[in-house]
TORLOKOL-169277 format. One record per residue (C-alpha): residue in one letter; x, z, y; residue number from 1. Coordinates in pm, whole numbers, plus 32768, in hexadecimal, padded with zeros to 4 digits. Layout:
N
<atom type="A" xx="X" zz="Z" yy="Y" seq="NUM"/>
...
***
This chain:
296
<atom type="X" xx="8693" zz="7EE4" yy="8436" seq="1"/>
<atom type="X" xx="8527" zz="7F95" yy="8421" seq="2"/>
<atom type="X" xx="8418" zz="7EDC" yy="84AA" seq="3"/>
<atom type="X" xx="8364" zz="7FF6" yy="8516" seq="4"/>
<atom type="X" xx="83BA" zz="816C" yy="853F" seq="5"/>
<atom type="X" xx="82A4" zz="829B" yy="8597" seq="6"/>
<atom type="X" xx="82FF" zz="83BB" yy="8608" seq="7"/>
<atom type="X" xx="822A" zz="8508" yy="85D8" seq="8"/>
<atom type="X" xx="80E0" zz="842D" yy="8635" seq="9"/>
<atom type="X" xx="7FB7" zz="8519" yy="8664" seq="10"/>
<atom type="X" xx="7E82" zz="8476" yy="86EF" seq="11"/>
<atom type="X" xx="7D49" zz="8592" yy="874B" seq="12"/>
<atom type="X" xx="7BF4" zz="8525" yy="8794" seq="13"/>
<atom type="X" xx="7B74" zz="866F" yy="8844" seq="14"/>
<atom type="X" xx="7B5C" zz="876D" yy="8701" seq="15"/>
<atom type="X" xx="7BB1" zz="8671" yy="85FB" seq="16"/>
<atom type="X" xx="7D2F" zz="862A" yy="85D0" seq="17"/>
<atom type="X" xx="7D29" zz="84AE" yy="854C" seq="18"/>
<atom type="X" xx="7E9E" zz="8492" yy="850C" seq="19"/>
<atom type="X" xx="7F8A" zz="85E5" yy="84DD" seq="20"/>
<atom type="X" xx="8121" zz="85C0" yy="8523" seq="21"/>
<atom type="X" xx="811C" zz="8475" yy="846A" seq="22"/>
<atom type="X" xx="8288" zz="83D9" yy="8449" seq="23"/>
<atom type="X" xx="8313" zz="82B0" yy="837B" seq="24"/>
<atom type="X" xx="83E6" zz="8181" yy="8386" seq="25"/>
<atom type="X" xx="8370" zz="8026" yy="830F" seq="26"/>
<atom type="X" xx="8497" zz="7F63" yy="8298" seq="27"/>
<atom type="X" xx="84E7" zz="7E0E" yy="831B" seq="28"/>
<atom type="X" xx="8441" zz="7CFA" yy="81FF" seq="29"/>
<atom type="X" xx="8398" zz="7E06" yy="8147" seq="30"/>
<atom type="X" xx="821A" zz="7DEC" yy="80D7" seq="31"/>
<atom type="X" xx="81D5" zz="7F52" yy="8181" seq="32"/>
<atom type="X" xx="8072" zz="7FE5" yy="80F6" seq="33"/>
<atom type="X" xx="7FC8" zz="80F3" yy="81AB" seq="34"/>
<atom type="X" xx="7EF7" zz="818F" yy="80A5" seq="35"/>
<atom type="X" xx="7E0F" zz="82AB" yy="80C5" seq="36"/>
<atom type="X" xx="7C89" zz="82C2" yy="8068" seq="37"/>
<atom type="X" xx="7B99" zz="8276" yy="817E" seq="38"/>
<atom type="X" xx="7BA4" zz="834D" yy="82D5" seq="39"/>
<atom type="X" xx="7CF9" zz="8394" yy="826A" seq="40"/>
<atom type="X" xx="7D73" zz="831A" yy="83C8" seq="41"/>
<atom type="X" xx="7E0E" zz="81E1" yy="8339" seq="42"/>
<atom type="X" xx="7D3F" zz="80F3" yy="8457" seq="43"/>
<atom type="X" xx="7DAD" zz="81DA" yy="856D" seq="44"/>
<atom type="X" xx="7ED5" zz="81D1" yy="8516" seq="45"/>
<atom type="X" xx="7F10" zz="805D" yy="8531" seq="46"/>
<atom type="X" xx="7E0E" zz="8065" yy="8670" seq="47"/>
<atom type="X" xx="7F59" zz="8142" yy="8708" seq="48"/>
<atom type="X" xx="805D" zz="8028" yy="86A4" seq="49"/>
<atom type="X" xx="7F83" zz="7F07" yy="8761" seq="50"/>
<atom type="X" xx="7F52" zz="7FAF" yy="888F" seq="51"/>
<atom type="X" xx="7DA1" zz="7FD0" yy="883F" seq="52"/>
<atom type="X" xx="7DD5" zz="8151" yy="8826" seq="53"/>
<atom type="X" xx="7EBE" zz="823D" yy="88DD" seq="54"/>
<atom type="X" xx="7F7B" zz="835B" yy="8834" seq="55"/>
<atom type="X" xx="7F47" zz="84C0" yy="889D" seq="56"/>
<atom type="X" xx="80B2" zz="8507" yy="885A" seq="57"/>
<atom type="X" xx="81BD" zz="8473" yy="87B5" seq="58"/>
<atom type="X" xx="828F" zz="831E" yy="87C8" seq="59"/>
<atom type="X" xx="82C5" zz="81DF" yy="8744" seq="60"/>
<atom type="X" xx="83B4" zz="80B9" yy="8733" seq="61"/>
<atom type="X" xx="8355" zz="7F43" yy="86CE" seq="62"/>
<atom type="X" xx="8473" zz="7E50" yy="8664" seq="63"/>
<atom type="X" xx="8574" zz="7F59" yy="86F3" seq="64"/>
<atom type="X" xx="84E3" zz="7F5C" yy="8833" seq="65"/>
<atom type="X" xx="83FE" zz="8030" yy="88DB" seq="66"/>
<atom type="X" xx="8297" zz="7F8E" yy="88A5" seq="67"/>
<atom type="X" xx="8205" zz="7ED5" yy="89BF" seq="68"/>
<atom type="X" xx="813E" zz="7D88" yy="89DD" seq="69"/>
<atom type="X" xx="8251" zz="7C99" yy="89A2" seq="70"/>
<atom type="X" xx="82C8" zz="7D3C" yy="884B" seq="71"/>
<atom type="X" xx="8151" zz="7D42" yy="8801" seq="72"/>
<atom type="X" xx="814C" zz="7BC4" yy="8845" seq="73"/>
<atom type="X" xx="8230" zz="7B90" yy="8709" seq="74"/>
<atom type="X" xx="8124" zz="7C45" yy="862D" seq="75"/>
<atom type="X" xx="7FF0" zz="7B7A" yy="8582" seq="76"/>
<atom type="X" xx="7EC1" zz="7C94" yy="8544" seq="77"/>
<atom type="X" xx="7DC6" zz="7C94" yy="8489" seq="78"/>
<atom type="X" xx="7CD7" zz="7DE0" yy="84E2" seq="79"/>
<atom type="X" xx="7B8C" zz="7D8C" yy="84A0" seq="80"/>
<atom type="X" xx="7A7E" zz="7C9C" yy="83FC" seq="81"/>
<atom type="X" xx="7B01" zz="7B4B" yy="84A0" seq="82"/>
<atom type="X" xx="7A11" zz="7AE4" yy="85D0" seq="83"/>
<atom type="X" xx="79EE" zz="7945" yy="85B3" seq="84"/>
<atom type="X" xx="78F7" zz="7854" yy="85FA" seq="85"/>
<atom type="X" xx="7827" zz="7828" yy="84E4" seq="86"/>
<atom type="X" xx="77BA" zz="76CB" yy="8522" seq="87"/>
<atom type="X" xx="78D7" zz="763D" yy="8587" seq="88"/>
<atom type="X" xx="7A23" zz="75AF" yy="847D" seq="89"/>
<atom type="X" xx="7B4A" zz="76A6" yy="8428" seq="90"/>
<atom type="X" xx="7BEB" zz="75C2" yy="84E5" seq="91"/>
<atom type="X" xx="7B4A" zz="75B3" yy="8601" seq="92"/>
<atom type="X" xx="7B56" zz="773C" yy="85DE" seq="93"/>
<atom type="X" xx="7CBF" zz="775C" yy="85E7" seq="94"/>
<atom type="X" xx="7CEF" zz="767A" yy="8702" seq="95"/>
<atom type="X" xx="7BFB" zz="7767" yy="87B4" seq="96"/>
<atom type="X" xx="7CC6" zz="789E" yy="8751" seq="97"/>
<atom type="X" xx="7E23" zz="77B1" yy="87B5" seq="98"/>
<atom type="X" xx="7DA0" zz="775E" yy="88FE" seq="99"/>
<atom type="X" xx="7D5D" zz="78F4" yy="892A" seq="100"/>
<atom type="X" xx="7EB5" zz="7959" yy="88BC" seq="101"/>
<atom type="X" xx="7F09" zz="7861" yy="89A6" seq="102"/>
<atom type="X" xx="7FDB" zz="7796" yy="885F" seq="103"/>
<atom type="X" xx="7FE1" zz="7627" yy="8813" seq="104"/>
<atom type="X" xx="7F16" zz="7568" yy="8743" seq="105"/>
<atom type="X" xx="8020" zz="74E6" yy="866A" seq="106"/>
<atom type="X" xx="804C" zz="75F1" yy="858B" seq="107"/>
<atom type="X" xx="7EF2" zz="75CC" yy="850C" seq="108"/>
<atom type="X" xx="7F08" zz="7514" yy="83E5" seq="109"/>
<atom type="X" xx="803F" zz="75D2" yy="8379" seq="110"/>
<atom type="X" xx="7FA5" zz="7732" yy="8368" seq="111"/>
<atom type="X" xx="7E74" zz="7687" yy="82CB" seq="112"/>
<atom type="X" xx="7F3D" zz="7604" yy="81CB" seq="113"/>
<atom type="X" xx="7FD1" zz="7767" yy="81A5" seq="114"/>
<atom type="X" xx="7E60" zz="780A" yy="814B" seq="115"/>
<atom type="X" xx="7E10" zz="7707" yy="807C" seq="116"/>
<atom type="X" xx="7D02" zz="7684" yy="8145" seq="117"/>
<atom type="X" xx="7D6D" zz="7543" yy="81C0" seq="118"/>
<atom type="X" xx="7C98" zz="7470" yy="80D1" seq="119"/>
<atom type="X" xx="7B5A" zz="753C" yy="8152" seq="120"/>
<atom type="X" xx="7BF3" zz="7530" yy="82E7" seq="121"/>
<atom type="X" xx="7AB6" zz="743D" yy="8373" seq="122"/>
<atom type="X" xx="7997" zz="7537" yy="82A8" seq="123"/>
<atom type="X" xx="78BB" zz="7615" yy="8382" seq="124"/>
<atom type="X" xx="793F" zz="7776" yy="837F" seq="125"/>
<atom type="X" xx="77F5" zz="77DD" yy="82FD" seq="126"/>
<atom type="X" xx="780E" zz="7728" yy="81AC" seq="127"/>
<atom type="X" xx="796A" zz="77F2" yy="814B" seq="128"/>
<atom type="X" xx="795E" zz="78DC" yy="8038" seq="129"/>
<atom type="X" xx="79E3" zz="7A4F" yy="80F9" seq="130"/>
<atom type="X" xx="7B32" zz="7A25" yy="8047" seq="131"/>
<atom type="X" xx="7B30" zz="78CF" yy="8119" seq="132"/>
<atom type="X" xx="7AE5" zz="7972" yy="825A" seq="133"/>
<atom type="X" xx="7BCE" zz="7AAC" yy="8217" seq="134"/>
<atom type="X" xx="7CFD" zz="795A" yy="81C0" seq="135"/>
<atom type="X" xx="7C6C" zz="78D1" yy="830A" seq="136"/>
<atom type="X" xx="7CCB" zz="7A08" yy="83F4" seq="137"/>
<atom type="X" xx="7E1D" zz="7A16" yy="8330" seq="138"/>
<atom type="X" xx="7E60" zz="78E3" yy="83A9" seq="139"/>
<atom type="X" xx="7DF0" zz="793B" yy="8502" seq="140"/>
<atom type="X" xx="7EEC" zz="7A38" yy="84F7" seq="141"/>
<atom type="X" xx="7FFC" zz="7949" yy="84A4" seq="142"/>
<atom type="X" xx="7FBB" zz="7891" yy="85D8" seq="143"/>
<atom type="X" xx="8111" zz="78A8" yy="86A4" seq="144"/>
<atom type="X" xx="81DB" zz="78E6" yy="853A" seq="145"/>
<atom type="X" xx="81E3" zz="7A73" yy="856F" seq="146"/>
<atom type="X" xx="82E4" zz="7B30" yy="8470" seq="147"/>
<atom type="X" xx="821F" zz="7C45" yy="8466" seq="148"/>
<atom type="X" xx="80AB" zz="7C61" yy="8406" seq="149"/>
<atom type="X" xx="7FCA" zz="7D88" yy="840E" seq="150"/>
<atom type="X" xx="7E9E" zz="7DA4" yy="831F" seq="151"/>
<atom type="X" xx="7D90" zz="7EAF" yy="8331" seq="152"/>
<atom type="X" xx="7CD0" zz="7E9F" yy="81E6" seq="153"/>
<atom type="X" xx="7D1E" zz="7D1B" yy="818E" seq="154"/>
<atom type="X" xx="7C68" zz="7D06" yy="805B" seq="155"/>
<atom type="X" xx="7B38" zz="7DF2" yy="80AA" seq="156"/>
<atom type="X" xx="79E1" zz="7D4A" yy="8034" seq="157"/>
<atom type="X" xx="7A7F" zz="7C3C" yy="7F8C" seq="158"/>
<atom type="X" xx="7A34" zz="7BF8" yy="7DE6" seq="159"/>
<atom type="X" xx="7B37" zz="7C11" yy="7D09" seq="160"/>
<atom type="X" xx="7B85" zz="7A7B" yy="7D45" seq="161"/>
<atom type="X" xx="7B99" zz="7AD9" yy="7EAE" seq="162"/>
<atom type="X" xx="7C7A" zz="7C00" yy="7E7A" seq="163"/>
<atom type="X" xx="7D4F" zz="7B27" yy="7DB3" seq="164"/>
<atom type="X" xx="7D99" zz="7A1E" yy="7EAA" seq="165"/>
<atom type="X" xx="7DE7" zz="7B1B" yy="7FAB" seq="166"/>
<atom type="X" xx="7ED1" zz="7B93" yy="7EE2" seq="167"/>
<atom type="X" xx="7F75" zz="7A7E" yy="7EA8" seq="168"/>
<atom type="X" xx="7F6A" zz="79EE" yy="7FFF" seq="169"/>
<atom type="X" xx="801F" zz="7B65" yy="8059" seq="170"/>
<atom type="X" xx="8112" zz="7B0B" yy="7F61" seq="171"/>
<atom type="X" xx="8183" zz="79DB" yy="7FD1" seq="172"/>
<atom type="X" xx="8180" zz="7A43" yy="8111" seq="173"/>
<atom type="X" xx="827F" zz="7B33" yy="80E8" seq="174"/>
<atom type="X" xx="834B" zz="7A58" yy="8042" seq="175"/>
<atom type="X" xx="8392" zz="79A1" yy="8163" seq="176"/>
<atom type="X" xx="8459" zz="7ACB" yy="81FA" seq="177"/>
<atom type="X" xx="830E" zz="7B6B" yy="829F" seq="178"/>
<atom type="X" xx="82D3" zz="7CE1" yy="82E1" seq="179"/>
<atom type="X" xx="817D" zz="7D18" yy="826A" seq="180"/>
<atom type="X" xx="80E4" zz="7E9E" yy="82C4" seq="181"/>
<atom type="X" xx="7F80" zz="7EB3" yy="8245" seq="182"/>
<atom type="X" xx="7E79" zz="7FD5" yy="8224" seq="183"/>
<atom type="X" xx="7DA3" zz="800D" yy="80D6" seq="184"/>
<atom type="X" xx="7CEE" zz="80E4" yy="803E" seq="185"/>
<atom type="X" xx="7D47" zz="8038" yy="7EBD" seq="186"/>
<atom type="X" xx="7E5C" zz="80C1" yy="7DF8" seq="187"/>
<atom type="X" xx="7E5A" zz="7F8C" yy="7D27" seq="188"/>
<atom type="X" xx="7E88" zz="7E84" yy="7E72" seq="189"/>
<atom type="X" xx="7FA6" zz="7F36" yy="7EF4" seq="190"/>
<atom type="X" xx="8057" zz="7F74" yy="7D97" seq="191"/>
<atom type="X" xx="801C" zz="7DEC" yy="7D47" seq="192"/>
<atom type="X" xx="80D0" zz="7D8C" yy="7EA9" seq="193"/>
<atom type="X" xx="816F" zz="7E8E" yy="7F45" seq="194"/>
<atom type="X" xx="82E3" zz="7EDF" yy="7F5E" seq="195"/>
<atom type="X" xx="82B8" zz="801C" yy="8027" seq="196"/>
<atom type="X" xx="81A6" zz="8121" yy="8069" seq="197"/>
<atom type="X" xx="8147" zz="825F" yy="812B" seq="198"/>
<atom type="X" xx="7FFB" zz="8328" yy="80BF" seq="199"/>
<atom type="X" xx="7F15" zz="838F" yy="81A1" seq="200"/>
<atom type="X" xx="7E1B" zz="8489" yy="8189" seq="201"/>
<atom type="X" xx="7D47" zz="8558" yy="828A" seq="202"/>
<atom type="X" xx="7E4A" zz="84E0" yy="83BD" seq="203"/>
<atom type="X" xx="7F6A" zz="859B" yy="82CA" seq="204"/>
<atom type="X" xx="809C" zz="84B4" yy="8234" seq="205"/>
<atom type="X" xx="80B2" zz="850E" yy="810B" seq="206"/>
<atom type="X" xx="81E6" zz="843C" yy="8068" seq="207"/>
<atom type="X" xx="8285" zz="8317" yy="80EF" seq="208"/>
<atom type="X" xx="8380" zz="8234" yy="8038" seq="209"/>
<atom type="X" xx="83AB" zz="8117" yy="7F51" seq="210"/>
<atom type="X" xx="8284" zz="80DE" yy="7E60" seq="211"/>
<atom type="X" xx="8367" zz="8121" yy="7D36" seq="212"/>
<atom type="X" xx="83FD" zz="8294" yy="7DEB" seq="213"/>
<atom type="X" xx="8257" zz="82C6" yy="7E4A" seq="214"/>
<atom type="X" xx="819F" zz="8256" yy="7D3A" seq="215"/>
<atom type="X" xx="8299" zz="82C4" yy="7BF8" seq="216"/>
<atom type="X" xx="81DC" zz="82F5" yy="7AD8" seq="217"/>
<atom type="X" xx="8254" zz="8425" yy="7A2A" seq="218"/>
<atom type="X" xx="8275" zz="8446" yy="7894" seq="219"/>
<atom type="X" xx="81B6" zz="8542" yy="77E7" seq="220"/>
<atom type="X" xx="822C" zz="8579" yy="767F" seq="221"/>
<atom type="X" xx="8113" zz="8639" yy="7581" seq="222"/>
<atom type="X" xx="81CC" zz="86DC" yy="745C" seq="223"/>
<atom type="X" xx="80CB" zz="8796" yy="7323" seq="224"/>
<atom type="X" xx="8188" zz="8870" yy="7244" seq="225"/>
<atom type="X" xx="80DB" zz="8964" yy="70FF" seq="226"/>
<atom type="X" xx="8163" zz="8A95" yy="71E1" seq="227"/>
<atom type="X" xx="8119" zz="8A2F" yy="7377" seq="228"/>
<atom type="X" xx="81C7" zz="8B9F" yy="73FA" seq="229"/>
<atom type="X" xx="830A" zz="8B6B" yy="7336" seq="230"/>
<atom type="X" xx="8319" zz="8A06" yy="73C2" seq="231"/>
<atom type="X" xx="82CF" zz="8A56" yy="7517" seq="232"/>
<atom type="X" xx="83D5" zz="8B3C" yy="7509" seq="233"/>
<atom type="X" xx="84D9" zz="8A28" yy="7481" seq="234"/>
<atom type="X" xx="8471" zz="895F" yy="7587" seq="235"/>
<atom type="X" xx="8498" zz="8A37" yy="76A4" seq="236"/>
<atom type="X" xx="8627" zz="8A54" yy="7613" seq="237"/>
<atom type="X" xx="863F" zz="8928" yy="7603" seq="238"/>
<atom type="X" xx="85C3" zz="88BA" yy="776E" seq="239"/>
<atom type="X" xx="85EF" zz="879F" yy="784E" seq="240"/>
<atom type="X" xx="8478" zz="8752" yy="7886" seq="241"/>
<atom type="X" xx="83D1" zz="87D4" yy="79EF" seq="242"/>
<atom type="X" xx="82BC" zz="886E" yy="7944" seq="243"/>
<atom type="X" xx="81F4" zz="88DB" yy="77F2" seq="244"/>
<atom type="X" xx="80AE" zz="8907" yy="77C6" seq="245"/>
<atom type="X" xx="7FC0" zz="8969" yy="764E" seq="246"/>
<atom type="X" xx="7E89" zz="8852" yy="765D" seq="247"/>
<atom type="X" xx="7D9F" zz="8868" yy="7511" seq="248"/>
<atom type="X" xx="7EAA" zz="8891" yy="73E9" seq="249"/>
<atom type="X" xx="7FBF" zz="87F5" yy="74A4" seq="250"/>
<atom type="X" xx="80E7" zz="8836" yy="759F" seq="251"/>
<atom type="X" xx="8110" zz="8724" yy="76C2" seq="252"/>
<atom type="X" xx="8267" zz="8738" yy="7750" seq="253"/>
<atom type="X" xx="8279" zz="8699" yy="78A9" seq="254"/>
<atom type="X" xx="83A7" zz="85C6" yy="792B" seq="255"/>
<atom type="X" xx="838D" zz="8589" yy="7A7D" seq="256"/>
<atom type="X" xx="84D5" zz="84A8" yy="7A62" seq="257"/>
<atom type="X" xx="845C" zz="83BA" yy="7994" seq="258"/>
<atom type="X" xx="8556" zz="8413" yy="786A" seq="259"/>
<atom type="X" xx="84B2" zz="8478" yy="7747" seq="260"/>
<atom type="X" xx="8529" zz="844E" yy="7607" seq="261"/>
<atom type="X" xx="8469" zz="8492" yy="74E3" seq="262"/>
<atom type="X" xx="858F" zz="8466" yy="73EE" seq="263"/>
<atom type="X" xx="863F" zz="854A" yy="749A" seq="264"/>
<atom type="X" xx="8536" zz="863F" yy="749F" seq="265"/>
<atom type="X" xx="84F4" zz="85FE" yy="7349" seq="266"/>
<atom type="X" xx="8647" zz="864C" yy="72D1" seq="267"/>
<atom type="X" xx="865C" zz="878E" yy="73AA" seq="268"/>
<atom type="X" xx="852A" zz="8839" yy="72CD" seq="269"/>
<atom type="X" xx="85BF" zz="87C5" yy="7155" seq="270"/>
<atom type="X" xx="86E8" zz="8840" yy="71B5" seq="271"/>
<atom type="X" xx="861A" zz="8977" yy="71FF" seq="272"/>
<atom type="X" xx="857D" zz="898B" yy="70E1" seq="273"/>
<atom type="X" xx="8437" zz="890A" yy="7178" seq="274"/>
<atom type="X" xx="839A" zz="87B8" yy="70D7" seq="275"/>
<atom type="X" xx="829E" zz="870E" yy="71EF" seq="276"/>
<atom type="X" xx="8156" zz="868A" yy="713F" seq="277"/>
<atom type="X" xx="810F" zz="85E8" yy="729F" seq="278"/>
<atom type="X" xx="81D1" zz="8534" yy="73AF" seq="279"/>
<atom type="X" xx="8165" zz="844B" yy="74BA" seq="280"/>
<atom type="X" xx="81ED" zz="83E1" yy="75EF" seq="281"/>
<atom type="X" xx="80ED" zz="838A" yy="770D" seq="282"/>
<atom type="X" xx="8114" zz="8323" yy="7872" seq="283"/>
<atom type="X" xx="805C" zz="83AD" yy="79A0" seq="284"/>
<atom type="X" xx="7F99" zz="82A6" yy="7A1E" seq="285"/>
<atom type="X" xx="7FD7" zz="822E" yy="7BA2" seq="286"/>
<atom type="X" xx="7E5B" zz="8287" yy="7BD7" seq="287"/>
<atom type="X" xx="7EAE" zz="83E2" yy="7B5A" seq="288"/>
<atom type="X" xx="7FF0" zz="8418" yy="7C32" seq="289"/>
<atom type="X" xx="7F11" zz="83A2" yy="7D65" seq="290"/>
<atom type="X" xx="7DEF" zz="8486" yy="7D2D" seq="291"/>
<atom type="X" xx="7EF6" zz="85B1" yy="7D10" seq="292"/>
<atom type="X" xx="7FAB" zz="853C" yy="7E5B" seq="293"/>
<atom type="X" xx="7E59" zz="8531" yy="7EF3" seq="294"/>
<atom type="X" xx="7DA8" zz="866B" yy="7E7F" seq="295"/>
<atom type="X" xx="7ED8" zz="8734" yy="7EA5" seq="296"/>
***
């Protein structure tokens, strides 16, 4: 079952087309990153899905169904820099925020617990650290135990500790069966979590899948030889690489496949009569095969 499905999504503000034919489906229990630099339309996007935005064309379903205010009950959000009281308790806070969602107060302590905050639940929420207040609106969202949760930039602002407990917190949220979608702008946060991932950029999608189908990391393989024509041509015999390519006093042989084998290809030239003085094999880094999705 997917979770959520979009169908050619195109959102225009006047001149200025915010979101262009944008379709994907988010698996049900998947950690579903929407990943694009900033302006990419990843916030208008998700301002569609809750109902803050209308689309200028284009569909959507939530949970199978079409979306409408009781499917978007079932969904915690998180959109924005959370909005509490600053001199009252976390606690106090979330009973606030329960009383609005019109939830009990008995789940309090539980989602506390969840966000790790529990011990800290009677401190004024101007003495947290903002890693504590971005654990606090988690756990606002958890009010009413939603299986899906929707993110938009969780860990922006925070230090690396901060970034770190988010993280974590994501984690083990999803491993309680949740379906988390979340916007960012940080190839490393959505590697480090994420299951599944579509990449924005100017209101385009550019590739949607899972992380390991988006983000593969191809294998470049540099070969040096006494005499580089005669082992280019060798190499082009011998194929089975997507590309080739003469950097400095070396050949790089590309495998977009992931298979290279240096042995192999090491073999192939003595048995032509060509000794390598240089062989390396070198991966594409996932920074790399983002900037090339991106800039394409």
């Amino acid at each position: 079952m997917n979770i959520l499905e979009l169908n050619n999504i195109t959102k225009n503000y006047k001149t200025i087309r915010a979101l262009n034919n944008v379709s994907f489906t988010v698996p049900k229990g998947s950690v579903f990153g929407i990943l694009g630099p900033n302006g990419s339309g990843k916030t208008t996007m998700l301002g569609i899905i809750l109902d803050i935005l209308k689309p200028s064309s284009g569909s959507f379903s939530l949970m199978g169904k079409p979306a409408n205010a009781e499917v978007r009950k079932q969904i915690g959000t998180l959109l924005e820099t959370p909005n509490f009281y600053h001199y009252l308790s976390g606690e106090k806070n979330l009973k606030i925020a329960a009383h609005i969602k019109g939830k009990g107060f008995d789940e309090i302590d539980t989602v506390l617990q969840k966000v790790n905050l529990y011990q800290r639940r009677q401190s004024k929420f101007n003495t947290y650290s903002l890693g504590m207040k971005q654990r606090l609106a988690i756990a606002s969202c958890l009010l009413g135990d939603p299986n899906v949760l929707i993110f938009d930039e969780p860990t922006n602002g925070l230090d690396p500790n901060g970034i770190a407990e988010i993280r974590s917190l994501i984690q083990s949220l999803a491993a309680e069966g949740r379906t988390i979608i979340m916007a960012s702008h940080l190839l490393d946060e959505v590697e480090k979590v994420c299951t599944h991932v579509a990449i924005i950029k100017n209101g385009n999608l550019l590739t949607a899948g899972s992380v390991e189908e988006v983000l593969l990391t191809d294998e470049m393989v540099e070969v040096g030889a006494e005499n580089l024509s005669l082992l280019e041509n060798v190499l082009q015999q011998m194929g089975g690489f997507s590309s080739i390519r003469k950097q400095n006093n070396y050949l790089q042989l590309f495998f977009s496949n992931g298979n290279a084998d240096a042995k192999t290809i090491n073999q192939y030239c003595f048995q032509h009569n060509i000794t390598l003085n240089h062989l390396q094999v070198k991966k594409k880094s996932l920074e790399t095969k983002f900037l090339e999705l991106t800039n394409k």
